[in-house]
N, CA, C and O atoms as a Tinker XYZ file with bonds, in Angstrom:
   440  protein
     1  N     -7.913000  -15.572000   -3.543000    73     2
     2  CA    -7.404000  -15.876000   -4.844000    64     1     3
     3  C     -8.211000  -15.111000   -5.889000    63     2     4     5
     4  O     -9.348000  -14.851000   -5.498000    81     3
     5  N     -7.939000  -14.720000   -7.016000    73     3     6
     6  CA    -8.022000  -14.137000   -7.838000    64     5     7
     7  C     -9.130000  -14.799000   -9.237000    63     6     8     9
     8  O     -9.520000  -14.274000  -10.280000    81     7
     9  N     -9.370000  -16.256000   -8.586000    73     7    10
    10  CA   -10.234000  -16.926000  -10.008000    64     9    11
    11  C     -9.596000  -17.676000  -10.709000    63    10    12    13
    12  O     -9.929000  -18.783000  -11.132000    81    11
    13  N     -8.241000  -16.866000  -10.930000    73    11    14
    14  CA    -8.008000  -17.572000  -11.622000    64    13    15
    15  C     -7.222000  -18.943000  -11.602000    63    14    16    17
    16  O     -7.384000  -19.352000  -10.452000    81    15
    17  N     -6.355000  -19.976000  -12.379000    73    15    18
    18  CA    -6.484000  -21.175000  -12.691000    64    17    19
    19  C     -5.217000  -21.229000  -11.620000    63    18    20    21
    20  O     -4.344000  -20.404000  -11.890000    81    19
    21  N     -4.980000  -21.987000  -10.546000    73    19    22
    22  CA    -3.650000  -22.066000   -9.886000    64    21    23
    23  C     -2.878000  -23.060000  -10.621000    63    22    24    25
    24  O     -3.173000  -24.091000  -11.225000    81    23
    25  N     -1.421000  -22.211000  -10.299000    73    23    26
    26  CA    -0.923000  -22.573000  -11.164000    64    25    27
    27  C     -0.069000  -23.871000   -9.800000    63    26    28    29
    28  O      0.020000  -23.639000   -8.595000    81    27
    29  N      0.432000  -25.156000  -10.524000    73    27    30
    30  CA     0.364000  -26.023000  -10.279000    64    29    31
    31  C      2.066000  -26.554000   -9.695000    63    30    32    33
    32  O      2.919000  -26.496000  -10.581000    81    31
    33  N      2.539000  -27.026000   -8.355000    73    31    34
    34  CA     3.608000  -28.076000   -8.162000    64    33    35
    35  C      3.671000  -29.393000   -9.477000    63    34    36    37
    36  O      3.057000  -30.422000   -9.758000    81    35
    37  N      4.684000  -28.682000   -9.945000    73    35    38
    38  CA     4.812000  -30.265000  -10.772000    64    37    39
    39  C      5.026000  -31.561000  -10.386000    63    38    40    41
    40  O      4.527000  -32.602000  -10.812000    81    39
    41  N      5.850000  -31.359000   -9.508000    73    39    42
    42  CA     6.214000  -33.137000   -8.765000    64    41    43
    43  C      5.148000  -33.129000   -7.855000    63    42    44    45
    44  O      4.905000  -34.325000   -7.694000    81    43
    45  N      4.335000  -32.451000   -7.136000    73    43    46
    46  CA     3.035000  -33.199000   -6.457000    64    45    47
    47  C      1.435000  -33.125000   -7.120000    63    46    48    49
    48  O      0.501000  -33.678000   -6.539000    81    47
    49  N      1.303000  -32.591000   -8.033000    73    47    50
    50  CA     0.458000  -31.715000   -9.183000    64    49    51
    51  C     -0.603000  -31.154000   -7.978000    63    50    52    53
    52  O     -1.807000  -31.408000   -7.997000    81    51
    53  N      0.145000  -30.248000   -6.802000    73    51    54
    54  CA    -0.843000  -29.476000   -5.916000    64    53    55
    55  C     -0.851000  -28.068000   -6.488000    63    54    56    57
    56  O      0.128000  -27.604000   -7.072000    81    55
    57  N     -2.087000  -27.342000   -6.288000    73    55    58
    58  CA    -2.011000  -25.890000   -6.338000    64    57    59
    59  C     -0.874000  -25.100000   -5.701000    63    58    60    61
    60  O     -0.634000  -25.417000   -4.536000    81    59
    61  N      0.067000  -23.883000   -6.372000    73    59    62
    62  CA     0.599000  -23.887000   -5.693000    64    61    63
    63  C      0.171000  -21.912000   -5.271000    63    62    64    65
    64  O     -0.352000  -21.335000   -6.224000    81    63
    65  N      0.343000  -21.222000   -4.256000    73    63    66
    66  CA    -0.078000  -20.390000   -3.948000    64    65    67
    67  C      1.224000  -19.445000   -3.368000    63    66    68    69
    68  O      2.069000  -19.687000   -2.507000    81    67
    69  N      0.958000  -18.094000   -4.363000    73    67    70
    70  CA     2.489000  -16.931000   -4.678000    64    69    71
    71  C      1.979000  -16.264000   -3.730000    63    70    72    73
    72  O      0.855000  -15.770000   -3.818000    81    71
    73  N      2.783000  -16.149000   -2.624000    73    71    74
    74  CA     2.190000  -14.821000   -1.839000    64    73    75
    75  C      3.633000  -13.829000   -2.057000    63    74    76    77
    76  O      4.641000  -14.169000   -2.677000    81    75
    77  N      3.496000  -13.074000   -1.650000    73    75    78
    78  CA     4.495000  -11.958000   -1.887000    64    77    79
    79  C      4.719000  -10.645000   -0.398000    63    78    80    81
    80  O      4.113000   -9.609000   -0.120000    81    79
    81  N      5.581000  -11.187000    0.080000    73    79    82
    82  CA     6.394000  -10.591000    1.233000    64    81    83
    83  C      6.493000   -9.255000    1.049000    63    82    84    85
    84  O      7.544000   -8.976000    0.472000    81    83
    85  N      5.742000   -8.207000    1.337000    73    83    86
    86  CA     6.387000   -6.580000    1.418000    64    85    87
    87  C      6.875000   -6.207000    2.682000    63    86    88    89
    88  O      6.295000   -6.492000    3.729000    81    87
    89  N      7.738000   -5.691000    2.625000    73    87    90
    90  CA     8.323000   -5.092000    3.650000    64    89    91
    91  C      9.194000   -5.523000    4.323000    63    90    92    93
    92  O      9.333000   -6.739000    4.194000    81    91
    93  N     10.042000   -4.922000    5.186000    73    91    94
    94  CA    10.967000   -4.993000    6.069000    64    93    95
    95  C     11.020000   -6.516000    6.990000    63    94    96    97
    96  O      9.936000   -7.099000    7.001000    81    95
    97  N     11.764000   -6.967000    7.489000    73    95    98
    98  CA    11.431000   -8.059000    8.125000    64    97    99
    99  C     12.722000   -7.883000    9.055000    63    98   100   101
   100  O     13.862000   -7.996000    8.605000    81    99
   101  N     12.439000   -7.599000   10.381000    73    99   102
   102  CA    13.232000   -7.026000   11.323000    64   101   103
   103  C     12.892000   -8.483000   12.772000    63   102   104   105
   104  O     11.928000   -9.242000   12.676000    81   103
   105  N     13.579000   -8.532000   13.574000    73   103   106
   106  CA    13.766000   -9.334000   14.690000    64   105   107
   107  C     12.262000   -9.424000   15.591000    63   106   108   109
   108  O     11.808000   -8.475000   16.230000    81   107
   109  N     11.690000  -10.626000   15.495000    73   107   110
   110  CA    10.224000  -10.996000   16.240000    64   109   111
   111  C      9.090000  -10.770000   14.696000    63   110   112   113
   112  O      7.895000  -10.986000   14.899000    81   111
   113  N      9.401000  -10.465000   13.643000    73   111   114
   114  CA     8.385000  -10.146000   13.001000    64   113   115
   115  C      8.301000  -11.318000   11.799000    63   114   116   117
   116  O      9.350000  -11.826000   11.402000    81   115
   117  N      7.293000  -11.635000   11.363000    73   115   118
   118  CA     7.497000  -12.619000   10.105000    64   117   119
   119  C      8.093000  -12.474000    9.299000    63   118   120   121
   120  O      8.524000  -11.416000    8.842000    81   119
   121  N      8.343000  -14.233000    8.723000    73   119   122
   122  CA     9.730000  -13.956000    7.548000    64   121   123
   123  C      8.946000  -14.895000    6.714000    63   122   124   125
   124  O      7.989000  -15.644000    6.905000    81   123
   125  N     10.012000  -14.449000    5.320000    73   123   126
   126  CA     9.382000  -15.642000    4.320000    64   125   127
   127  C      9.363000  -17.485000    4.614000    63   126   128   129
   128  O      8.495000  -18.158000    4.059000    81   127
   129  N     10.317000  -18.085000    5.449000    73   127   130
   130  CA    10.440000  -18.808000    6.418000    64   129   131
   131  C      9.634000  -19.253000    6.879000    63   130   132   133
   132  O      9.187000  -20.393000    6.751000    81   131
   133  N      9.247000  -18.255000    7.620000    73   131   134
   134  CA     7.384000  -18.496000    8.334000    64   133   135
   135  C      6.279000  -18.775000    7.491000    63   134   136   137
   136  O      5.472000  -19.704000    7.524000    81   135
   137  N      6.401000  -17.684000    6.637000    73   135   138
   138  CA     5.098000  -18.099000    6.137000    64   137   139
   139  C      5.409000  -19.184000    5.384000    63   138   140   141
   140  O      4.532000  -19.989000    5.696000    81   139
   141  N      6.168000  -19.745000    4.524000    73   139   142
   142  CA     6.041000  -21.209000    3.713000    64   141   143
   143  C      6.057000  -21.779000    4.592000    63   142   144   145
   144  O      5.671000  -22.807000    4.035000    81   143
   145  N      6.206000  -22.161000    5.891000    73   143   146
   146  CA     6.261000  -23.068000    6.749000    64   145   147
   147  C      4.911000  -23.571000    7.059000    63   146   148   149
   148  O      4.580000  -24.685000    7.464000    81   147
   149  N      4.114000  -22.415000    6.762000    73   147   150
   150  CA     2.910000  -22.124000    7.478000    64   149   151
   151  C      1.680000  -23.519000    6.635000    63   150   152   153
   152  O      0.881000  -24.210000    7.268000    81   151
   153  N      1.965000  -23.569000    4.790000    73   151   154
   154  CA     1.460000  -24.442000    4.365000    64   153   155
   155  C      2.626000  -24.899000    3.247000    63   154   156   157
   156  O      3.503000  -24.038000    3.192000    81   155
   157  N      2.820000  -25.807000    2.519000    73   155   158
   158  CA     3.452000  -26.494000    1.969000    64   157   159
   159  C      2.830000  -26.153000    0.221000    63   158   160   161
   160  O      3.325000  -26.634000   -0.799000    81   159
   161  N      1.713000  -25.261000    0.283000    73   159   162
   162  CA     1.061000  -24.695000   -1.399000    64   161   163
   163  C      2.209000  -23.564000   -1.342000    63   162   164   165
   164  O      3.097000  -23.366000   -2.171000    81   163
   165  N      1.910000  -22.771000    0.041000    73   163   166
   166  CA     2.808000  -21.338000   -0.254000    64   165   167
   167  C      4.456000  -21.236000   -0.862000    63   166   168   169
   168  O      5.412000  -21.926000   -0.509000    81   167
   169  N      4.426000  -20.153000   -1.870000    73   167   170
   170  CA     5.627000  -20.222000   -2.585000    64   169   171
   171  C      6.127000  -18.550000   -2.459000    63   170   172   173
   172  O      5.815000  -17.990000   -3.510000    81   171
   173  N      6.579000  -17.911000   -1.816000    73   171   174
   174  CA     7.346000  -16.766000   -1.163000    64   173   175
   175  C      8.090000  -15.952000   -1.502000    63   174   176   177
   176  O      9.195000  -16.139000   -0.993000    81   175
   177  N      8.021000  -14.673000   -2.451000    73   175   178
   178  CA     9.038000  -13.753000   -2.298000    64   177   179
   179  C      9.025000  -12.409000   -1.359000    63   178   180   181
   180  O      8.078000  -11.710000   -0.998000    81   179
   181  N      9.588000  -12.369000   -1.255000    73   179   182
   182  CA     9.863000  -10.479000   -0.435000    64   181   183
   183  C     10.465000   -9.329000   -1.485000    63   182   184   185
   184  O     11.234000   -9.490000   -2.433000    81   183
   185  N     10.035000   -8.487000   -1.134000    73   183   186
   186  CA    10.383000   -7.327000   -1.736000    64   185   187
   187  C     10.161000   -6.463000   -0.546000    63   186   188   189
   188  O      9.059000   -6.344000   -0.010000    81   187
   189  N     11.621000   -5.655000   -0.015000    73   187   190
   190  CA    11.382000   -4.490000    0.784000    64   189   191
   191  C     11.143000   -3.106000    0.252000    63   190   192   193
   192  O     11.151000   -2.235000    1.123000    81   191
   193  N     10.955000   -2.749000   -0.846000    73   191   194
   194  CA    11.575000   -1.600000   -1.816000    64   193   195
   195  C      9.945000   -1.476000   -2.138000    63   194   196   197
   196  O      9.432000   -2.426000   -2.729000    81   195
   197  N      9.018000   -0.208000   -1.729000    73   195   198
   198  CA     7.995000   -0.269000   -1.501000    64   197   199
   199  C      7.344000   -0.158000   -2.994000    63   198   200   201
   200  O      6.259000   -0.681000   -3.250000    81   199
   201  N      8.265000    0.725000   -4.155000    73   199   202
   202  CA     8.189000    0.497000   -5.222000    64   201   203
   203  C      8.273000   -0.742000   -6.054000    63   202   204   205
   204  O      7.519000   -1.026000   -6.984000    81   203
   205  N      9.407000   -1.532000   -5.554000    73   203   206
   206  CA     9.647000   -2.613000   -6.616000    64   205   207
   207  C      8.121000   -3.830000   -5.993000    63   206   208   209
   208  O      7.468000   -4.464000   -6.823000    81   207
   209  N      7.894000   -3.899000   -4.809000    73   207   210
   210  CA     6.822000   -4.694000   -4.080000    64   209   211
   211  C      5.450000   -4.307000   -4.909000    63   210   212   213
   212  O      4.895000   -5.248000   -5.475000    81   211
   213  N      4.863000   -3.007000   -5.024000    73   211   214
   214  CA     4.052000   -2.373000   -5.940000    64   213   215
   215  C      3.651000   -3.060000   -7.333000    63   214   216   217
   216  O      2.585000   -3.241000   -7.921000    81   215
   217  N      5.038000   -3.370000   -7.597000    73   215   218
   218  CA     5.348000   -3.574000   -9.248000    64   217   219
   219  C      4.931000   -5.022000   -9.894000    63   218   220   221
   220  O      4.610000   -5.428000  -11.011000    81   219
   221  N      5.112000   -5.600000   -8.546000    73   219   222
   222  CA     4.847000   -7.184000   -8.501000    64   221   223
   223  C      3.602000   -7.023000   -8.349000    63   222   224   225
   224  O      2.958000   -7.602000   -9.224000    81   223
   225  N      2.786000   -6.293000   -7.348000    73   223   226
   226  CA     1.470000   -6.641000   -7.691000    64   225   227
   227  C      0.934000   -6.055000   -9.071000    63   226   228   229
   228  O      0.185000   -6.805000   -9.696000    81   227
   229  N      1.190000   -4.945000   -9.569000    73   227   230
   230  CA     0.907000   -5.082000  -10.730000    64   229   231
   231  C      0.531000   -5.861000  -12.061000    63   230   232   233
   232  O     -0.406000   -5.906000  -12.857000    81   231
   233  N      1.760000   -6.445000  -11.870000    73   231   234
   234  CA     1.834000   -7.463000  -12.660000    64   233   235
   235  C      1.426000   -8.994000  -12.774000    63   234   236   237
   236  O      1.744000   -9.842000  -13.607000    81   235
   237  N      0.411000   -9.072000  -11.373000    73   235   238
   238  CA    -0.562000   -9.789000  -11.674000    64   237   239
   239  C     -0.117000  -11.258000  -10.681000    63   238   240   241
   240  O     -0.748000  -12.267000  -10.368000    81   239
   241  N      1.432000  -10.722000  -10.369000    73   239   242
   242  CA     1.807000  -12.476000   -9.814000    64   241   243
   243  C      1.504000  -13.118000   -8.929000    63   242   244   245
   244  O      1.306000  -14.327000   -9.049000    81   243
   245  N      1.353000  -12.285000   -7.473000    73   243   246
   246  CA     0.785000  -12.874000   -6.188000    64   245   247
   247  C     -0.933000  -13.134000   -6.266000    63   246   248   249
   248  O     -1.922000  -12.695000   -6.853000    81   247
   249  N     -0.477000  -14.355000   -5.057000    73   247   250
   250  CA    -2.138000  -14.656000   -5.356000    64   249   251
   251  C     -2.815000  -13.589000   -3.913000    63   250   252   253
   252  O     -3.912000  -13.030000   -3.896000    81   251
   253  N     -1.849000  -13.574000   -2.917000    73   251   254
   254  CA    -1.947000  -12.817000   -1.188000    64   253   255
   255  C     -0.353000  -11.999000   -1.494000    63   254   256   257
   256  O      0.665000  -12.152000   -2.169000    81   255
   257  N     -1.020000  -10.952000   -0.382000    73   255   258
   258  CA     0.244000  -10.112000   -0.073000    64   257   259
   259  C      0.374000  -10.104000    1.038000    63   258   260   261
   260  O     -0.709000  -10.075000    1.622000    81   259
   261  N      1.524000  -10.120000    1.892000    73   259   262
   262  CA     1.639000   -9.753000    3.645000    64   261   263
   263  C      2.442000   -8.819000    3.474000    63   262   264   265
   264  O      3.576000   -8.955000    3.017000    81   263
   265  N      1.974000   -7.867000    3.795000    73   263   266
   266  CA     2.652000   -6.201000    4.275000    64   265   267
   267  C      3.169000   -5.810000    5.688000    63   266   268   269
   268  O      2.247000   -5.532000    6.454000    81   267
   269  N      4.142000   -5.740000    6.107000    73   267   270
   270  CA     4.596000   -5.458000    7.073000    64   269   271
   271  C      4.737000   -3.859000    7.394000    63   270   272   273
   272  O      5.170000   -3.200000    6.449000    81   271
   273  N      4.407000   -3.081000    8.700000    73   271   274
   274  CA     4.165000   -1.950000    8.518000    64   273   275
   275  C      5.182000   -1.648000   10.140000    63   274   276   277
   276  O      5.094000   -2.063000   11.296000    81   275
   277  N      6.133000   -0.682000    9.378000    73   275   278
   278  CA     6.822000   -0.292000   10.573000    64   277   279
   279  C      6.648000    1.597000   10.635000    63   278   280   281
   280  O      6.462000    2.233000    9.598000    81   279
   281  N      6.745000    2.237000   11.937000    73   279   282
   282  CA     6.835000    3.505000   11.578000    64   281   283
   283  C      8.088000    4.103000   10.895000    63   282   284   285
   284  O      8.215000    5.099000   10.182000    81   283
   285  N      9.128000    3.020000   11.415000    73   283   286
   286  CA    10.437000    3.805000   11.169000    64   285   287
   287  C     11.162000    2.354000    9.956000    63   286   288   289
   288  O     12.161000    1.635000    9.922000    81   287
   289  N      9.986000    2.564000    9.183000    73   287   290
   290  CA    10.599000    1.332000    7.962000    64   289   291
   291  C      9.378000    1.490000    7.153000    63   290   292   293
   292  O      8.632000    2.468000    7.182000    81   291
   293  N      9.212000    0.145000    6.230000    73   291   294
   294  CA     8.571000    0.145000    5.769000    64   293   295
   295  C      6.945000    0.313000    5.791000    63   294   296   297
   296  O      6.289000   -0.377000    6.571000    81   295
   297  N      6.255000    1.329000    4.837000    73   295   298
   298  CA     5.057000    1.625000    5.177000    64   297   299
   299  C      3.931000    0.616000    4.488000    63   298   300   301
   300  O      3.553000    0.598000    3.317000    81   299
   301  N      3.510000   -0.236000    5.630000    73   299   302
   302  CA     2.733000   -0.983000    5.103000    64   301   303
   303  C      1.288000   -0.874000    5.105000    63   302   304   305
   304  O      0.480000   -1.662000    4.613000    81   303
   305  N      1.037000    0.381000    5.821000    73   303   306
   306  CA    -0.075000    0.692000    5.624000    64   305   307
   307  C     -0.370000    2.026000    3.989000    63   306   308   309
   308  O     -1.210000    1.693000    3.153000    81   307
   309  N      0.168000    2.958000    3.858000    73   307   310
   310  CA     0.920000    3.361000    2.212000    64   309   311
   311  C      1.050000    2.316000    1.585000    63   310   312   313
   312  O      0.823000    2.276000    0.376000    81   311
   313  N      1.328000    1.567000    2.080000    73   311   314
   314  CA     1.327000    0.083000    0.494000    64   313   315
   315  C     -0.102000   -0.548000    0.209000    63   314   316   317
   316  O     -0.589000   -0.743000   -0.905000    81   315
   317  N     -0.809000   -0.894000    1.729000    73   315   318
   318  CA    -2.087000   -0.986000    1.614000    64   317   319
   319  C     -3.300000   -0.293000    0.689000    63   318   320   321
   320  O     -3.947000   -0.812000   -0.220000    81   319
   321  N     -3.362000    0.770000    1.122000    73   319   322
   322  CA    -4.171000    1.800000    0.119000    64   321   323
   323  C     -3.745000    1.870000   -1.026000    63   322   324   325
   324  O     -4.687000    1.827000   -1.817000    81   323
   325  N     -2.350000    1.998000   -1.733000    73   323   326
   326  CA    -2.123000    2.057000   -2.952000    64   325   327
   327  C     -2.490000    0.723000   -3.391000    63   326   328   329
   328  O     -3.292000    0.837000   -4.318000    81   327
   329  N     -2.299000   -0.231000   -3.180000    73   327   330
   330  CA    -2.658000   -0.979000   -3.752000    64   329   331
   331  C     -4.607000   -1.340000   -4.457000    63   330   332   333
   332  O     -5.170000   -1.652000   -5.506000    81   331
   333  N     -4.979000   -0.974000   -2.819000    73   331   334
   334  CA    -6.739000   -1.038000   -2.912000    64   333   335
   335  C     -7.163000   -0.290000   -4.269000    63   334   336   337
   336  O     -7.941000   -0.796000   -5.077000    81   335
   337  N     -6.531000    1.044000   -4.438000    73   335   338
   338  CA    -7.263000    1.454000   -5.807000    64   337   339
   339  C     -6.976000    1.356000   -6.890000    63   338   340   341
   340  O     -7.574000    2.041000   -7.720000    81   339
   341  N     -5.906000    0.428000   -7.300000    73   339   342
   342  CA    -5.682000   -0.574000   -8.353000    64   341   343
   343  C     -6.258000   -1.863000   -8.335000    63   342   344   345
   344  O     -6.853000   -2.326000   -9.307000    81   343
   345  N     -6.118000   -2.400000   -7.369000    73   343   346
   346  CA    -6.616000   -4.044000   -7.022000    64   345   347
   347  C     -7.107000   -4.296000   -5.963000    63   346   348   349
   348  O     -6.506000   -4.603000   -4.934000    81   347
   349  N     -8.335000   -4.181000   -6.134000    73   347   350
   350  CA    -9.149000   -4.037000   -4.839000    64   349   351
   351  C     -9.551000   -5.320000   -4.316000    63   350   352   353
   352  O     -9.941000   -5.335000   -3.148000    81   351
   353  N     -9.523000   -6.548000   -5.056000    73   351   354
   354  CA    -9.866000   -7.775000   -4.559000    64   353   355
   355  C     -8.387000   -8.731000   -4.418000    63   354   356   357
   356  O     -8.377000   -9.913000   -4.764000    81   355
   357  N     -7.344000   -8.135000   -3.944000    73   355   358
   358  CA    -6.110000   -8.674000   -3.805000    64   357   359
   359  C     -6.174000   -9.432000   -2.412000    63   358   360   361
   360  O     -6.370000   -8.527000   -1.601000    81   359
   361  N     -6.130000  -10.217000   -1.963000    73   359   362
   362  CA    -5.388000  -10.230000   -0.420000    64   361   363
   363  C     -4.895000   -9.316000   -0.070000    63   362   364   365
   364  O     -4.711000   -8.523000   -0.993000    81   363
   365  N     -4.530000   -8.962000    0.942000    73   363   366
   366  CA    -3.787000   -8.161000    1.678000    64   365   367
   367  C     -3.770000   -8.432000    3.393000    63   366   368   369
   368  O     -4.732000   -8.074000    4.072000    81   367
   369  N     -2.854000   -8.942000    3.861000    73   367   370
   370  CA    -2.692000   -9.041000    5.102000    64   369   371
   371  C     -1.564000   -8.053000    5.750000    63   370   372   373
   372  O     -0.402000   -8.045000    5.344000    81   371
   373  N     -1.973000   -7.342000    6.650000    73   371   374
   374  CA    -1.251000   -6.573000    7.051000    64   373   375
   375  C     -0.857000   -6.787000    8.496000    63   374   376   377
   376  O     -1.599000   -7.170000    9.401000    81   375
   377  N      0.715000   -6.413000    8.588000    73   375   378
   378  CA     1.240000   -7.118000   10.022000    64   377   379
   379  C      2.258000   -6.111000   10.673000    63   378   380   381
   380  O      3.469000   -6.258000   10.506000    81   379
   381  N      1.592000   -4.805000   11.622000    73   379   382
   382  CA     1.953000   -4.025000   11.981000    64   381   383
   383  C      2.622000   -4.285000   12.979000    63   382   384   385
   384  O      2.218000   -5.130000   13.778000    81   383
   385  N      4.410000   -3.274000   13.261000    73   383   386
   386  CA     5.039000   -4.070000   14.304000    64   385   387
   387  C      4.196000   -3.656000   15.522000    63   386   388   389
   388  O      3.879000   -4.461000   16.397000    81   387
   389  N      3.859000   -2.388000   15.530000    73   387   390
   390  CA     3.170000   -1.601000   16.901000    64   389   391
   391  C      1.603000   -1.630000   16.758000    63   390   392   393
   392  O      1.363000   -0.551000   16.216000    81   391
   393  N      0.723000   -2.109000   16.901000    73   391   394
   394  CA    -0.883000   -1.685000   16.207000    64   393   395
   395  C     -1.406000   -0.311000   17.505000    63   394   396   397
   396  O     -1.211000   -0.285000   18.720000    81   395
   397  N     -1.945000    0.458000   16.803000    73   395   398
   398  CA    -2.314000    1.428000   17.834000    64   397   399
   399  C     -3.636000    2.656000   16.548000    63   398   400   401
   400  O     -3.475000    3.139000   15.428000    81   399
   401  N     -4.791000    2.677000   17.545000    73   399   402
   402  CA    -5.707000    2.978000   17.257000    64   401   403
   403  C     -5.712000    3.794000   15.753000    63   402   404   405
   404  O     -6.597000    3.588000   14.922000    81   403
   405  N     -4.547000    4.787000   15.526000    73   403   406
   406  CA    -4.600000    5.266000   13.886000    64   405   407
   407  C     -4.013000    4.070000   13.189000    63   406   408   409
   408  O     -4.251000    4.126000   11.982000    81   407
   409  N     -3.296000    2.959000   13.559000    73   407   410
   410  CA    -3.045000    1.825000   12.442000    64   409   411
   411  C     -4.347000    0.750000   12.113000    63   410   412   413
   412  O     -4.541000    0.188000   11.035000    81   411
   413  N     -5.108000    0.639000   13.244000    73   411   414
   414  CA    -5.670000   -0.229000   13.034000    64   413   415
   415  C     -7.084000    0.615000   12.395000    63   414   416   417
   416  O     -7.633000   -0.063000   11.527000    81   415
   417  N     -7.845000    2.108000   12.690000    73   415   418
   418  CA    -8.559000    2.428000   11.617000    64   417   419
   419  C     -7.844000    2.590000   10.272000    63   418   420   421
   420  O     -8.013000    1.656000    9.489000    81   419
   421  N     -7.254000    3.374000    9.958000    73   419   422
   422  CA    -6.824000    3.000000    8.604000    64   421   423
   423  C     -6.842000    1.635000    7.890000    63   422   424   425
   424  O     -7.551000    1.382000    6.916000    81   423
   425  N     -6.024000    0.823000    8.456000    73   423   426
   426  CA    -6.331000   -0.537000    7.891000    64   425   427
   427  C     -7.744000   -1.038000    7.563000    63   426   428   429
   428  O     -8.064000   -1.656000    6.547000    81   427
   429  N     -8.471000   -0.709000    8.491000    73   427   430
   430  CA    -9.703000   -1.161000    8.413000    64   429   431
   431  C    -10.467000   -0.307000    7.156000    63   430   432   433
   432  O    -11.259000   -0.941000    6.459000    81   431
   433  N    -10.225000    1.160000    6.862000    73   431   434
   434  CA   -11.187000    1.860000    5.912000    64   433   435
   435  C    -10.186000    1.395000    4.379000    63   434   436   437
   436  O    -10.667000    1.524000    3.253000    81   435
   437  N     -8.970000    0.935000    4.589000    73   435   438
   438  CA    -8.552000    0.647000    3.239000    64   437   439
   439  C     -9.469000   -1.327000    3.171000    63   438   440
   440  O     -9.379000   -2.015000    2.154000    81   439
C-alpha cells in the first residue's frame, strides 16, 4: 500500500483495497473473480489495453497491480518495468502464463 489513508466499505466501514487487473485473462489463468474471492477488502478492475492499464496506474488508483504476462498477448513483463520507473513502490505481482529463465530474471531486476 501506498501510505496512504484506505479508502473505506461503507456498509462494513472495512478498508477497502483497488487492485487493478492488467492483462489478458485467457483459460487456467487468473481472473478478476479470483482475485476478489481471494479477500472480501479486494475491489477489482481489469484493463487489457497495455496503455489504458498504464493510465490507471498513473493516476494514482490501485493500491496492487497483477500483471499477467503472455508471449503471444499481453506483455506483462513491458508493463512491469514501465511502470518501476514511474512508481517504484507500487505492488506489482506478476503472473506469467509460461515462466522460463529470461521471464523470471527480468522480473526479478525490474
Amino acid at each position: 500500500m501506498t501510505g496512504r489513508t484506505m479508502p473505506r466499505d461503507t456498509e462494513t466501514d472495512t478498508p477497502t483495497i483497488d487492485v487493478l487487473l492488467a492483462g489478458d485473462v485467457t483459460r487456467g489463468a487468473v481472473t478478476p473473480g479470483d482475485i476478489a474471492a481471494a479477500d472480501e477488502r479486494f475491489t477489482v478492475s481489469q484493463r487489457t489495453d497495455f496503455v489504458e492499464a498504464h493510465d490507471r496506474v498513473d493516476s494514482g488508483a490501485p493500491d496492487c497491480v497483477v500483471a499477467t504476462h503472455r508471449h503471444d498477448g499481453f506483455d506483462g513483463l513491458a508493463f512491469l518495468e514501465s511502470v518501476r520507473v514511474e512508481h517504484p513502490t507500487v505492488p506489482v505481482i506478476l503472473v506469467p502464463a509460461v515462466v522460463d529463465d529470461g521471464v523470471a530474471s527480468r522480473a526479478v531486476a525490474a
